[in-house]
C-alpha positions in Angstrom: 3.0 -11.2 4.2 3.4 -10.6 7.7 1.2 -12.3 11.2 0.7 -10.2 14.0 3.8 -11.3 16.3 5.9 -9.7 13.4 7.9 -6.1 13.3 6.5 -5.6 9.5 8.0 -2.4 9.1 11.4 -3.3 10.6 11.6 -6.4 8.2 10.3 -4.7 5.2 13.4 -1.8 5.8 15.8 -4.7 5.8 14.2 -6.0 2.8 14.3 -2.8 0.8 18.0 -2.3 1.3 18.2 -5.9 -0.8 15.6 -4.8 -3.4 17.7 -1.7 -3.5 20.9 -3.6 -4.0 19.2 -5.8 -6.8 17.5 -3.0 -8.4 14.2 -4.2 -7.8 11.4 -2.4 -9.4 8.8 -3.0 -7.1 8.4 -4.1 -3.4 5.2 -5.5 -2.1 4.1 -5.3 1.7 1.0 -7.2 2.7 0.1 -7.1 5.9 -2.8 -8.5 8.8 -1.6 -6.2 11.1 -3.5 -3.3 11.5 -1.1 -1.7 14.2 1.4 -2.3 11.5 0.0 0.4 8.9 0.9 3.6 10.1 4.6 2.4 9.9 4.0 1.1 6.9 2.7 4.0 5.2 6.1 5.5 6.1 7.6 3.4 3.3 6.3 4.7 0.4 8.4 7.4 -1.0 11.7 7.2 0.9 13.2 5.0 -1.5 14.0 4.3 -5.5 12.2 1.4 -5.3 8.3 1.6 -5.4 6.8 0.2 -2.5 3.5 -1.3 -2.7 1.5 -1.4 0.7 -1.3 -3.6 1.0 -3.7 -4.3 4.1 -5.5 -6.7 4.7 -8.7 -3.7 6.3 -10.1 -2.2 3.6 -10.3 1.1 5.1 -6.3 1.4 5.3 -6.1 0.0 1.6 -8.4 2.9 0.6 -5.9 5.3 2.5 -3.1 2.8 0.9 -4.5 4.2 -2.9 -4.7 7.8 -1.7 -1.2 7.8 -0.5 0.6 6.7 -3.3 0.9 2.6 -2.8 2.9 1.8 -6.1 0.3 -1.0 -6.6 -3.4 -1.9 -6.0 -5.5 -4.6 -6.0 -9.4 -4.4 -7.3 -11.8 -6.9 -8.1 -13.9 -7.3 -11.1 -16.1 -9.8 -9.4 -16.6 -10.1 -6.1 -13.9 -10.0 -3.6 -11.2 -12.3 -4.3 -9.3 -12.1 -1.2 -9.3 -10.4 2.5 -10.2 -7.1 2.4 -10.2 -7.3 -1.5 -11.9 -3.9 -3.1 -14.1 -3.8 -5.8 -12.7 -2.0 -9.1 -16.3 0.6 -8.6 -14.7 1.5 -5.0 -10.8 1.7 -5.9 -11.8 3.9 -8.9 -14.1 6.1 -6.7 -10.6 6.3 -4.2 -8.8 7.4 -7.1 -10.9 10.1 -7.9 -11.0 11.3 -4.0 -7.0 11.2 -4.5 -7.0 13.6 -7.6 -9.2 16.0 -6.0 -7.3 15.6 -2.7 -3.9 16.3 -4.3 -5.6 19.6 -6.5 -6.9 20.9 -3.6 -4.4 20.1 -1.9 -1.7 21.4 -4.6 0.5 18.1 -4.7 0.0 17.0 -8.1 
């Protein structure tokens, strides 16, 4: 998790390259920093190791979904956390992501 006086995306590019080295299946990025997200996104996809972006807005987790994040986060009941989506909304994102990516060609 990173705080706003924090480079997330030049930490988290350190990080990989040791999640790399140790063959890490998964690398989590949780962020407050909206400024942060753009960057961010630019993670997922450029390495072997899944990369799973999380915001704290839930407008950029939505975005997060529909660009691949290798993990995301729903609630059953209520909101469990900042900017915590409800399983009825992440599943509704999912289905904007198929039809994006059919329409789109990028299955």
């Amino acid at each position: 998790m990173f705080s706003k006086d924090v480079n997330a995306y030049e930490l988290a590019l350190r990080d990989l390259d040791v999640a790399r080295r140790f063959r890490a299946l998964i690398y989590k990025v949780f962020s407050i920093n909206d400024d942060e997200f753009l960057n961010l996104l630019r993670l997922l996809g450029i390495y072997d190791v899944h990369v799973a972006v999380i915001p704290r807005n839930p407008a950029y987790r939505a975005v997060s979904i529909i660009m691949n994040t290798a993990l995301m986060y729903c609630s059953v009941r209520g909101r469990t956390g900042p900017g915590q989506l409800s399983i009825g909304l992440c599943n509704k994102v999912k289905l904007l992501k198929v039809h994006y990516r059919c329409s789109t060609g990028n299955n």
